[in-house]
N, C-alpha and C positions, 0 to 999 in steps of 0.2 A: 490681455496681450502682454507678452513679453515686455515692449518698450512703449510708453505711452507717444512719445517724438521720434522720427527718424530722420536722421540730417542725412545727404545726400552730397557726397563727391561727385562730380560730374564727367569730365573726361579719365575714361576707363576704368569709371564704375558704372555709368548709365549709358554714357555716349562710347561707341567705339570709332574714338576720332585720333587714335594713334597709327594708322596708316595714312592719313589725310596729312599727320604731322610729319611723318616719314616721307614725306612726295614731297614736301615744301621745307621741310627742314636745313639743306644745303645752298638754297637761295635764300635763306635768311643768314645763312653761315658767310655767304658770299657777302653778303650787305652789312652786316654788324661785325667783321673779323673774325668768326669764330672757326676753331678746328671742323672742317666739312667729316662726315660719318659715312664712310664708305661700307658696301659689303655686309660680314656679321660684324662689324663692330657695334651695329645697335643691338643684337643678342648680348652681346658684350655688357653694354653698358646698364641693361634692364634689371643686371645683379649689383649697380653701381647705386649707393644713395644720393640724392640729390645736391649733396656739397661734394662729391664725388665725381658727379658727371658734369658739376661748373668747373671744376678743376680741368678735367679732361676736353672740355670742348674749348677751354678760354675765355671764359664767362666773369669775371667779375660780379658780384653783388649787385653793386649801381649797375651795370647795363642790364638787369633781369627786366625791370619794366619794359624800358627802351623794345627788349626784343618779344616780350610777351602782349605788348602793343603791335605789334608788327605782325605775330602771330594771329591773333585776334580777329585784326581788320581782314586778315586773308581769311579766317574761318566763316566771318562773316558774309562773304563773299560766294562762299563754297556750303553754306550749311546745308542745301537741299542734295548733296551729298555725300553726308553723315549720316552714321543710320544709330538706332537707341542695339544692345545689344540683346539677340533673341530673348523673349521670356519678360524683357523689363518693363514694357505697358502694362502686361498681365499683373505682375507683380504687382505694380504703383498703383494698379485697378481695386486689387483686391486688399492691399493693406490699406488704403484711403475708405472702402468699404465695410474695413473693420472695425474704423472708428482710429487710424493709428493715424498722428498731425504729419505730415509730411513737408519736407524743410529743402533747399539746398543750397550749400556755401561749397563754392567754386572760386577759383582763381581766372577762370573764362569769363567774358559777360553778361549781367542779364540777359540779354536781345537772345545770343547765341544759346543759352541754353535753354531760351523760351522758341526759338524757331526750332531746335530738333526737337523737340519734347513736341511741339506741335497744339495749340489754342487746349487740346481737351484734356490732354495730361499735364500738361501748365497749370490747368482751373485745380488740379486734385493740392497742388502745393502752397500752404498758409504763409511759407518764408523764402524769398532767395536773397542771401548774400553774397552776392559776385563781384566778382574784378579784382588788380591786384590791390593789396593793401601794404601797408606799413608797417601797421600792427600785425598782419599774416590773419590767418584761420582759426585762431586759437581763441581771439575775444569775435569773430563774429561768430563760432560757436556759441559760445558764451552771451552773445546779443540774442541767438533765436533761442538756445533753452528760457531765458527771461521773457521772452515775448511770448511763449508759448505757455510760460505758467507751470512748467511741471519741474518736476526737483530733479538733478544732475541725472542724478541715479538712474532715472526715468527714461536717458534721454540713450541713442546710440549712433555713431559717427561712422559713416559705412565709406573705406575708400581704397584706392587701391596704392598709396605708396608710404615710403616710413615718413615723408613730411604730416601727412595724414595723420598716422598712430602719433607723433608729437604733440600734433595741434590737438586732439582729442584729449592725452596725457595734461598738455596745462589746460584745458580748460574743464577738465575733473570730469570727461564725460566718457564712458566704452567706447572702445574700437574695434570696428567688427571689419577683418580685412579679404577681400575679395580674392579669386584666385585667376580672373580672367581678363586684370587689370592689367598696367604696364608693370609695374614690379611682379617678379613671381613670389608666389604664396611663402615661399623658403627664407625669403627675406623680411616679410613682413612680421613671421614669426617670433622670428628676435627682437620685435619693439611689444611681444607680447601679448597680441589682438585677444578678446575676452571672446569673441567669435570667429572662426574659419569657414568660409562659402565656397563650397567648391562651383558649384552654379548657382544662377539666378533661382532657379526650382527650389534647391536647397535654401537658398539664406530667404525666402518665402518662407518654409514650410517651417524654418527655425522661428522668425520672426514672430510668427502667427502661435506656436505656447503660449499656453496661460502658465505665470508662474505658479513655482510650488508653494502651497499656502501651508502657513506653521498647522501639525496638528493633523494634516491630511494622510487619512488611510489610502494605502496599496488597493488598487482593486483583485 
């Protein structure tokens, strides 16, 4: 296989749960003081980094928990209508069938990403480290490459926004950045992902290469 570990982003790389954030997003704006997102202003801000669109919305640092608690419990409430995006069972089936360790470090919580994942595609995953942290995504990266046993190199960070390609960058592991996630593909490019997926089918069929071995002939 291409990567012996694959770590797993979770909303809008597995879950497509950014229209559910979209329906609810303005009554959290109403509740926490934040600028409400009318119209295409979320087109807008999809090309916006994530110190970008705290700026724009009136976010502060300190209140990110406060509202991603708030977001959370409502997701909780609503997961049996979330859906994984087409292709991603298949996927999770077949690279766990390959023998590839499967991981996921989310900023969402366990529960929630164990209820849409659902009891059978949950069993295929050896690590979740979810919710928010302090230290960020960058040492619980770094927590499941070490519990998994395989070397950096090994390992690859699949997500869809530039906080992702960061947290990947410090914790010395590829970043392989999706195209069907909430940042668009164009953005993610300039934090310099070692992989591009245009679909689920593709970043499969990438995955699954056996690398090139020194010495090996052309057929």
């Amino acid at each position: 296989m291409k990567y012996q570990l694959v770590i797993f982003d979770f909303d809008g790389t597995l879950a497509d749960s950014f229209p559910f954030f979209q329906s609810v997003y303005n009554g959290l704006a109403d509740k926490h003081g934040l600028r409400r997102v009318e119209g295409d202003q979320a087109a807008q801000l999809r090309s916006m980094g994530t110190r970008e669109i705290m700026r724009y919305i009136g976010m502060p640092a300190w209140k990110m928990p406060v509202v991603s608690k708030s977001f959370i419990g409502m997701m909780s409430e609503n997961a049996a209508s979330i859906a994984l995006f087409d292709g991603v069972a298949d996927a999770l089936l077949a690279l766990f069938d390959a023998g590839v360790v499967l991981a996921v470090v989310s900023s969402n919580s366990e529960q929630n990403v164990r209820r849409v994942l659902g009891p059978g595609l949950s069993s295929l995953f050896s690590h979740f480290e979810c919710g928010m942290s302090v230290f960020g995504k960058a040492s619980r990266i770094r927590k499941v490459v070490k519990q998994s046993r395989v070397g950096a190199g090994e390992a690859l960070y699949v997500g869809d926004q530039g906080t992702d390609a960061e947290a990947s960058a410090k914790a010395g592991v590829a970043f392989g950045a999706v195209a069907w996630g909430y940042a668009p593909v164009e953005v993610l490019r300039a934090h310099g992902p070692v992989d591009e997926f245009e679909s689920v089918s593709a970043m499969l069929a990438a995955l699954l290469i056996a690398p090139a071995t020194a010495g090996s002939a052309p057929d």
